[in-house]
N, C-alpha and C positions, 0 to 999 in steps of 0.2 A: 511441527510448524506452529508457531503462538499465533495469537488470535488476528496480527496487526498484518504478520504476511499472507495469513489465510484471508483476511479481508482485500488485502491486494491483488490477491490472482483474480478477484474477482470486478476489478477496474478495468476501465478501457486506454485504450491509449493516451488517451488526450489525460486521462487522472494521472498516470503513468510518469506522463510528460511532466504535469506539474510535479507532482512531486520530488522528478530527481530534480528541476530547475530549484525548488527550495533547497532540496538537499545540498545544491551547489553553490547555495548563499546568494541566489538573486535575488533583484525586488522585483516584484511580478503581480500584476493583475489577471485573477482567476476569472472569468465571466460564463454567463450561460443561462441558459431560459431555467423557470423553477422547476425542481422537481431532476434536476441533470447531476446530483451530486456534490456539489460548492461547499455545503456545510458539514457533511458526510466526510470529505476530504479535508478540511481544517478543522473539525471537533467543537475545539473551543474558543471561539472568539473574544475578544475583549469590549468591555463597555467603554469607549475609545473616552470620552468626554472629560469622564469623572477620575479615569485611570490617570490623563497625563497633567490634569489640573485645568485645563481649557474651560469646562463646565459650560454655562451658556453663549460661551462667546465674548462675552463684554468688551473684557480686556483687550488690547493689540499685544500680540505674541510680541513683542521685546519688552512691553513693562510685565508681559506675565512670567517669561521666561528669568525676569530680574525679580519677581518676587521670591522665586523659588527658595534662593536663599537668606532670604529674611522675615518671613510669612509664615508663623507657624502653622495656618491652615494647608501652605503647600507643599509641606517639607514630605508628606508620605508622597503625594504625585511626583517630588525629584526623587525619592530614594527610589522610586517604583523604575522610575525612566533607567536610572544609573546602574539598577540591575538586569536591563535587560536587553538580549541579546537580538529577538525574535519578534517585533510584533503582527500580529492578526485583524485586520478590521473586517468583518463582515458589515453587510447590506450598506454599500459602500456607493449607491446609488444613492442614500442620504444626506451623504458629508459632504457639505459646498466646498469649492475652491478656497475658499476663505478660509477654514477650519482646517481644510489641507495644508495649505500653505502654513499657516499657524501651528498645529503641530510638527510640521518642517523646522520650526526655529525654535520651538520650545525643544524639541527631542538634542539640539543639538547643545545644552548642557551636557551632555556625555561626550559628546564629542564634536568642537564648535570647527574645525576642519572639513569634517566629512557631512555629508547630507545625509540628515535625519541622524545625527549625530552618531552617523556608523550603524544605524540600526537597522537589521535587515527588516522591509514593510512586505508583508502580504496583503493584499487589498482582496476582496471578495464580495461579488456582487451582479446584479442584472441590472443595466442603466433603463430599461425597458418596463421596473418596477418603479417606485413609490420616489419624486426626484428630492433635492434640498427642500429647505422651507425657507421663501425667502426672510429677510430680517433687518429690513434698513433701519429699525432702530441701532444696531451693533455694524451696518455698513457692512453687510453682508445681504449682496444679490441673487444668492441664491445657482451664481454658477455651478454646474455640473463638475466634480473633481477632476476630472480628465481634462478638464483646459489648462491644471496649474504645469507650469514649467517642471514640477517635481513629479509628478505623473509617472510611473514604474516603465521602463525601456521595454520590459517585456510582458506580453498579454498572452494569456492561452482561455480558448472559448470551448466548453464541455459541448458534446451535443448530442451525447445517448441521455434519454430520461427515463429514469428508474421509477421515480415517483404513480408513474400510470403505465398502462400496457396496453391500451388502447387506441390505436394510433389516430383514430376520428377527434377523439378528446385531444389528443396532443399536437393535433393540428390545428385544430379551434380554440387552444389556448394560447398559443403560437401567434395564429391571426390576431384572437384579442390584445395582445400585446402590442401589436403593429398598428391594432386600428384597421385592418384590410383583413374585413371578412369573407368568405367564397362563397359561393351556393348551395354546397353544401354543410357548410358549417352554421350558414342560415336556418337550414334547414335542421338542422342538427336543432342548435337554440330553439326551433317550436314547436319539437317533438316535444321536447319537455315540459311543454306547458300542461299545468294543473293548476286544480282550485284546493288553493292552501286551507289548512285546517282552522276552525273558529277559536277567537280567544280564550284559553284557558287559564290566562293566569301566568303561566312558564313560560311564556316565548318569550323570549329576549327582545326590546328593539334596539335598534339603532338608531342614535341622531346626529349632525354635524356639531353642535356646540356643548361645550356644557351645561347650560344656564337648560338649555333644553332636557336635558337626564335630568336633572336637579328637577326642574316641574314635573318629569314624570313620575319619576322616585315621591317624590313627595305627596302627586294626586294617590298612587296605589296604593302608601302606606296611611292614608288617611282612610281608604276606604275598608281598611280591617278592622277586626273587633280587638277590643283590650286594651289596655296598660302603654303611653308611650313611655319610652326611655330615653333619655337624652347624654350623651357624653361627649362632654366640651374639654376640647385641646385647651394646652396650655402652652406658652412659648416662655423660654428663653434664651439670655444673651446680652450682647452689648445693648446697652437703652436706646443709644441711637438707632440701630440699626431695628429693632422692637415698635419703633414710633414710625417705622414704614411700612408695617403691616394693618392688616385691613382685619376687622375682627375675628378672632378665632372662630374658626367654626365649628358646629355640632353635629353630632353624629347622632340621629333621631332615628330607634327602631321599635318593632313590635313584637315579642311572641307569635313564629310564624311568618314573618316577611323574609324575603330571599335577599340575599347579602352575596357579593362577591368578592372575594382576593386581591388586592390591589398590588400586592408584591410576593415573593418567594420566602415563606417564612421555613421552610424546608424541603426536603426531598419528595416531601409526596405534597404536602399546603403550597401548592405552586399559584404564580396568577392568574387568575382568572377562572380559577375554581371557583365552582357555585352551591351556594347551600341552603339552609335555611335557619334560621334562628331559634331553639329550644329553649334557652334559658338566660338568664342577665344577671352580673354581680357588678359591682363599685366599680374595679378595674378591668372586669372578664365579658367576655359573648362567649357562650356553649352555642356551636353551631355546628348541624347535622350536614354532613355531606356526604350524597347520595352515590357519586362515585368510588367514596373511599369505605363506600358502607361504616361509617364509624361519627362519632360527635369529637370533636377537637374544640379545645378552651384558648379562643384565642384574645391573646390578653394587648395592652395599649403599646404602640409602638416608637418609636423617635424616630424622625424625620430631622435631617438637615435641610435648613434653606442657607444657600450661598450668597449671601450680599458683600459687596464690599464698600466704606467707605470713604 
């Protein structure tokens, strides 16, 4: 038995379910509370935005879908479309109606007959998690996907959860999700209470804005000793589109200040790995990371920004 059908015997019906309905070329909406399997069963998702050329939205799907073929920044998003047979959106509880819709009529460069241009859609998600962002600069309200007319005929909702085995917690995650907590679940929430540990330095916070990390980052790295380091971005590209950005910025560290990952630079340098800073060269950071027990030299990265004008 390989690893794919041994991993099957051990799904429940409802995985079951979904899967032969893929197998049988439908469009379908997978749903279900966290931790029920969703990701487990489609693997690997697509980074939907940037895959089909949509990016922030800007555009209306018929001038984007008409740059396709004239645009040399879109030409990998159509070849991408025109190769494929299957696609995957997880956390599908993001993607407004607008962006749905829009990739509806971009997809259908492969095939302007058939909806989503013949492309079978998995969708994957908990509408009960994290909704759109709205964006009335782009004229996008922020609808939930499910009101668009293109919306998948068929839905299957997981509802064993793997993730936990303790049914008190997964019923208090449950309620949090609803907003309808029970008495016991109350109850539950302030057993837990403690008095959290004092400042050491390592604890993470959190804040809602940027502008707020940015003053934190910046009071803690003042308050260490030694040497700053400064390393300023450089951009290029078309002039015009250069004369709409806002000054580059710098990247200001210290020997000893904690740094973390902003992207996937490989299989184990994933995001949001945390570390600390050992050493500093012209293009390099040597940064210690205490997970991977090891120091990794990570060096200056490119970044695309998408404008168009």
């Amino acid at each position: 038995m390989d690893a794919a059908m041994e991993q099957q015997t051990y799904w429940t019906a409802k995985q079951n379910l979904a899967l032969s309905m893929v197998k049988a070329g439908h469009t379908v909406y997978i749903g279900g509370q966290a931790g029920c399997g969703k990701s487990t069963l489609v693997l690997k998702p697509m980074a939907i935005h940037k895959w089909c050329g949509v990016r922030d939205g800007r555009m209306c799907s018929i001038k984007l879908r008409g740059m396709m073929a004239t645009d040399d920044r879109l030409i990998p998003a159509r070849n991408r479309i025109l190769s494929t047979d299957i696609l995957i959106i997880d956390e599908i509880s993001m993607f407004s109606r607008r962006m749905f819709d829009m990739l509806e009529t971009v997809l259908r460069i492969k095939d302007t007959s058939h909806t989503f241009g013949n492309i079978q859609i998995i969708v994957v998600g908990d509408f009960l998690q994290l909704p759109p962002v709205r964006n009335l600069r782009y004229e996008d309200l922020g609808e939930f996907a499910f009101t668009s007319k293109f919306w998948p005929p068929h839905s299957i909702f997981l509802d064993s959860v793997f993730r936990q085995r303790d049914e008190s917690l997964i019923s208090l995650i449950r309620e949090l999700s609803l907003g309808q907590l029970s008495n016991d679940s109350q109850k539950l929430i302030t057993s837990l209470a403690r008095e959290l540990p004092q400042e050491d330095g390592k604890l993470v916070k959190l804040y809602a804005t940027n502008i707020l990390v940015d003053l934190h980052n910046r009071s803690r790295i003042m308050d260490l000793d030694g040497q700053m380091y400064s390393f300023q971005s450089t951009d290029k590209g078309d002039e015009r589109a250069l004369n709409t950005l806002v000054v580059p910025p710098t990247l200001w560290l210290k020997i000893g200040c904690r740094v973390m990952l902003l992207k996937n630079l490989s299989d184990r340098l994933m995001n949001g790995l945390q570390g600390e800073v050992r050493d500093t060269r012209e293009d390099a950071v040597h940064v210690f990371f205490p997970m991977l027990h090891e120091v990794a030299t990570i060096l200056r990265c490119a970044f695309t920004r998408y404008t168009l004008l």
